[in-house]
DOTOR-239409 format. One record per residue (C-alpha): x, y, z; residue in one letter. Coordinates in pm, 1 decimal. Example, Ala and Ser with C-alpha at 12.3 -4.5 7.8 and 13.67 -1.06 7.14 Angstrom:
2
       east      north         up   residu
     1230.0     -450.0      780.0        A
     1367.0     -106.0      714.0        S
This chain:
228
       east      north         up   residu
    -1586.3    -1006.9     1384.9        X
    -1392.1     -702.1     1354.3        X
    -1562.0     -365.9     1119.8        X
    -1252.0     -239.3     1105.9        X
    -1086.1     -269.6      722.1        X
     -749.8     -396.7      745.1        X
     -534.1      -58.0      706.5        X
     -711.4       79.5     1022.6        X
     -528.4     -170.5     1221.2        X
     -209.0     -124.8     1085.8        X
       80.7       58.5     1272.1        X
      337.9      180.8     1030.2        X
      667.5      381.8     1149.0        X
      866.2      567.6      975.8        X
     1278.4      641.2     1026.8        X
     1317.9      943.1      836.4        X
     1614.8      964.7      679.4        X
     1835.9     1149.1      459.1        X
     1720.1     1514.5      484.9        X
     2111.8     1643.2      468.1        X
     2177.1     1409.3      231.5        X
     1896.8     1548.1        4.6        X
     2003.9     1892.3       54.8        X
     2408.4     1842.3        3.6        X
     2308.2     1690.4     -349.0        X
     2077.5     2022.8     -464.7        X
     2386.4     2234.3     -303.1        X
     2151.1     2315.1      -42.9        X
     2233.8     2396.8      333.3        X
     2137.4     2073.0      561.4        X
     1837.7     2318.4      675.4        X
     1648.4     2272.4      371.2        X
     1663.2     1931.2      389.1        X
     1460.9     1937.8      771.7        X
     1207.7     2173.8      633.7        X
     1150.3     1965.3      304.4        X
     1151.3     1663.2      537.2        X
      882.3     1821.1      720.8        X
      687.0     1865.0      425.7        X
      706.8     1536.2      328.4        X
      573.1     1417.9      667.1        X
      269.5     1630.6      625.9        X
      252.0     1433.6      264.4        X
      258.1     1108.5      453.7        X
       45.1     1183.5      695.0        X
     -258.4     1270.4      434.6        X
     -142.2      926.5      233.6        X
     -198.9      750.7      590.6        X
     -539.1      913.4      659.3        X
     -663.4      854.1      316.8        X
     -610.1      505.5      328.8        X
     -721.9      482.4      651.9        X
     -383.1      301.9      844.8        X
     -451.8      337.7     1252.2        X
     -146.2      463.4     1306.4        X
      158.4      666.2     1168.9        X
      481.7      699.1     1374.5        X
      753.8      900.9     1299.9        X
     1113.3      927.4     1441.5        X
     1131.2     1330.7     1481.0        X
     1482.8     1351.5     1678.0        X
     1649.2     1091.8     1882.2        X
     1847.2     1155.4     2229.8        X
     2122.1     1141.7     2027.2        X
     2062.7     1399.5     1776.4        X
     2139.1     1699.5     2081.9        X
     2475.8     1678.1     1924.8        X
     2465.8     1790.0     1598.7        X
     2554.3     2146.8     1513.7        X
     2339.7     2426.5     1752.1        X
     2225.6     2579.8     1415.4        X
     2102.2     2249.5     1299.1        X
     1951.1     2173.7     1620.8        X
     1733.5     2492.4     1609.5        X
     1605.1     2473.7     1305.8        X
     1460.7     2126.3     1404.0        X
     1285.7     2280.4     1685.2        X
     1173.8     2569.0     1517.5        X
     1031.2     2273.6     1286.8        X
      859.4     2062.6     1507.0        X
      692.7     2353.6     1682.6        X
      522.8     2401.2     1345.6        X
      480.3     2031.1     1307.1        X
      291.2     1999.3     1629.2        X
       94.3     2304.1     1532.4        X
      -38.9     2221.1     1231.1        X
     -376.4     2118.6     1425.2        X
     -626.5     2199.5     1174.9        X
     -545.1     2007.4      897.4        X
     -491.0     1749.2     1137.0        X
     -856.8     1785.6     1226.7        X
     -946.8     1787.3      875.5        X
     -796.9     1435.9      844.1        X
     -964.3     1352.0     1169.4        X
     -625.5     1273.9     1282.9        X
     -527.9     1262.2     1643.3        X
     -143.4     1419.3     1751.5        X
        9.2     1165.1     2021.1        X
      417.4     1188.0     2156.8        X
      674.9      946.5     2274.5        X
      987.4     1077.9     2408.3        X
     1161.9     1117.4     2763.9        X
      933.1     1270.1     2964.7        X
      936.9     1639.3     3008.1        X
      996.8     1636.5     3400.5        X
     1217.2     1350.7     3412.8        X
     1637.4     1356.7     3456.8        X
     1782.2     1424.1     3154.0        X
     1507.3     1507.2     2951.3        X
     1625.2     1792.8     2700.9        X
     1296.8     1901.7     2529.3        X
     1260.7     2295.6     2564.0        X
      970.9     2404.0     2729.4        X
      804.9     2603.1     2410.0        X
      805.1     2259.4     2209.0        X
      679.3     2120.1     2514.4        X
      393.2     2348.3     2524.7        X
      318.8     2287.0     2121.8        X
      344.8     1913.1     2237.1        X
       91.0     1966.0     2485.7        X
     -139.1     2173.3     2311.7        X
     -161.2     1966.4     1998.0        X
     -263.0     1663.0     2178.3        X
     -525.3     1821.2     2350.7        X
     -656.2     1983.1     2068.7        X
     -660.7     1673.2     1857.3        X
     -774.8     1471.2     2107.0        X
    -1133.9     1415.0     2001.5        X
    -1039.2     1273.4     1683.2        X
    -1120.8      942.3     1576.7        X
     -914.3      846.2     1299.4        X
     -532.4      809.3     1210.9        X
     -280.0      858.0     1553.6        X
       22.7     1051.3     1448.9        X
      274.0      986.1     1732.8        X
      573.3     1175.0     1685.4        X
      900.6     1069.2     1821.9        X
     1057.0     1368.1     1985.5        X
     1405.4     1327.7     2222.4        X
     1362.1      974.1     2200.4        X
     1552.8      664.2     2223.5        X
     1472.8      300.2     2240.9        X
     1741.8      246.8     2521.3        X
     1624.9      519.6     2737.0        X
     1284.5      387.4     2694.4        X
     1331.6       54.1     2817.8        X
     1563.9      102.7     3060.9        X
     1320.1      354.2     3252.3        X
     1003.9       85.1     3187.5        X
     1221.5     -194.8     3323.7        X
     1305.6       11.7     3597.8        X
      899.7      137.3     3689.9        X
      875.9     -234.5     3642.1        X
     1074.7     -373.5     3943.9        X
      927.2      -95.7     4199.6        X
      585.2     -242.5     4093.8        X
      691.5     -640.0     4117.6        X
      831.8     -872.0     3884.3        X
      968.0     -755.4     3580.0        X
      728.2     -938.8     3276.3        X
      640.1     -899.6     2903.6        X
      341.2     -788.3     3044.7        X
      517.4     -515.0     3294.7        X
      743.0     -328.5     3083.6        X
      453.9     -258.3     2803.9        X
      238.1     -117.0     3051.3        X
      552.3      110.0     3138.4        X
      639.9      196.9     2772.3        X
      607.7      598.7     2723.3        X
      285.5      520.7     2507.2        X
      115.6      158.9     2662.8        X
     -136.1      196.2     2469.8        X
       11.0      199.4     2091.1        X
      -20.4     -124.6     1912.8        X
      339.3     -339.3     1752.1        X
      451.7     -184.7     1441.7        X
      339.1     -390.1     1131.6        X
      577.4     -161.5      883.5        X
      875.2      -40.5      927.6        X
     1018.9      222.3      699.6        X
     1366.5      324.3      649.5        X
     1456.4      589.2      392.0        X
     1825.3      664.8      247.7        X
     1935.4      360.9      118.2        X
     2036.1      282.8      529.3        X
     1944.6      -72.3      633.3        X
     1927.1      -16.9     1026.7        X
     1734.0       50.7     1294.9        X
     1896.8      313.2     1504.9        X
     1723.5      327.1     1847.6        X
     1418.8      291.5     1761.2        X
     1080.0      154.5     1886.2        X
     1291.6     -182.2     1945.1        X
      998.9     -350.1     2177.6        X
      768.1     -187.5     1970.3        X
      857.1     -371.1     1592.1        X
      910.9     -738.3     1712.2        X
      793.7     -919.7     1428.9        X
      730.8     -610.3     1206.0        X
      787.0     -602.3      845.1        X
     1055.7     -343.7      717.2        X
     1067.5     -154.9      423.9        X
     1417.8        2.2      293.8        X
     1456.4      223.9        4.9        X
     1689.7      441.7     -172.4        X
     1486.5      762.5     -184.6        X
     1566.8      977.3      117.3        X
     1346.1     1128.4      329.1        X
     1239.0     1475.4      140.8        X
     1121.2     1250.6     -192.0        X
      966.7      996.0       34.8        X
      553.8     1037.3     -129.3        X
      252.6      907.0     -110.6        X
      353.4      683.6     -401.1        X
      609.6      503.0     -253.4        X
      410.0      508.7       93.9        X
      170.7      311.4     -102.8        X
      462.8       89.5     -231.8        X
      523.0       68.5      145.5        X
      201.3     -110.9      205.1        X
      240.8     -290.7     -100.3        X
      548.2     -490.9       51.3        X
      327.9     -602.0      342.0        X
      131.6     -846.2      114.4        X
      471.8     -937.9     -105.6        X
      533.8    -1297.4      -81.5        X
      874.7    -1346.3       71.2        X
     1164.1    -1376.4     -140.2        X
């Protein structure tokens, strides 16, 4: 029989939306609502590790989020080069920094190469850890994802369940349990679409940047709800 409590073999992912929504309303530019989004990801991230869930994965910035404005677009990266750097307090949470995205050498892969190095270097310097995986989701998309594991699939043999997992970007990360969507959107959007078959998902009105540990707890709440 298992040790493990049940929280530290749940996989919860998160869809973070509503950061430009949360800044138009304070008459804010869309910029503070990425930075305050970031903040509330560090928030979520100490909820996860304190109650001890296995794994925390959040949808950073899609392959289809290259087209928003260039000033937008920077600011993102300028964010999630901080994100991936904030190694020591993921050490203090014992928490492990893990990626999923098109891979950096591949065709059409659009991740510049000093958030690739951030990328790099916060995995290995996280790597020992034993508790919480953060995986962030970083020029991904679902599509993309399968279509290149499908494809590693067939040069290998017959394409099978079995086949395309071992192909995903990350084989090893367990199905989603949780599902969260902030923003009052009820949709999925690209993402993780092998990865939440059979997951529960969680929709609220509260966008992204008010998204606590509260209603993360609310979050895991809904996983023992009976079903309406």
């Amino acid at each position: 029989m298992s040790s493990r409590t049940p929280t530290q073999r749940l996989h919860v992912a998160c869809i973070m939306d509503g950061n430009g929504r949360w800044a138009r309303r304070r008459g804010l530019p869309r910029t503070d609502g990425h930075t305050a989004g970031e903040e509330a990801l560090a928030e979520v991230v100490r909820a996860a590790s304190d109650r001890q869930v296995g794994w925390l994965t959040a949808f950073g910035f899609s392959t289809e989020n290259w087209v928003r404005p260039r000033t937008e677009v920077r600011h993102i990266l300028s964010l999630h080069r901080k994100l991936f750097s904030r190694t020591e307090e993921m050490n203090r949470n014992n928490a492990r920094t893990r990626w999923i995205g098109r891979p950096f050498i591949e065709k059409g892969a659009r991740t510049p190469v000093l958030v690739q190095k951030a990328i790099t270097k916060a995995i290995a310097d996280t790597s020992a850890n034993t508790g919480l995986s953060v995986t962030i989701a970083f020029d991904y998309g679902s599509r993309a994802e399968l279509v290149r594991a499908s494809r590693q699939a067939m040069t290998k043999g017959v394409v099978t369940p079995a086949s395309i997992q071992a192909n995903l970007y990350d084989p090893e990360m367990p199905p989603v349990d949780l599902l969260v969507r902030t923003s009052g959107e009820a949709r999925i959007s690209n993402f993780m679409l092998w990865q939440i078959k059979g997951a529960h998902i969680y929709f609220t009105e509260r966008p992204w940047p008010d998204f606590n540990r509260h209603e993360f707890d609310d979050a895991l709440a809904s996983l023992s709800s009976p079903a309406l």
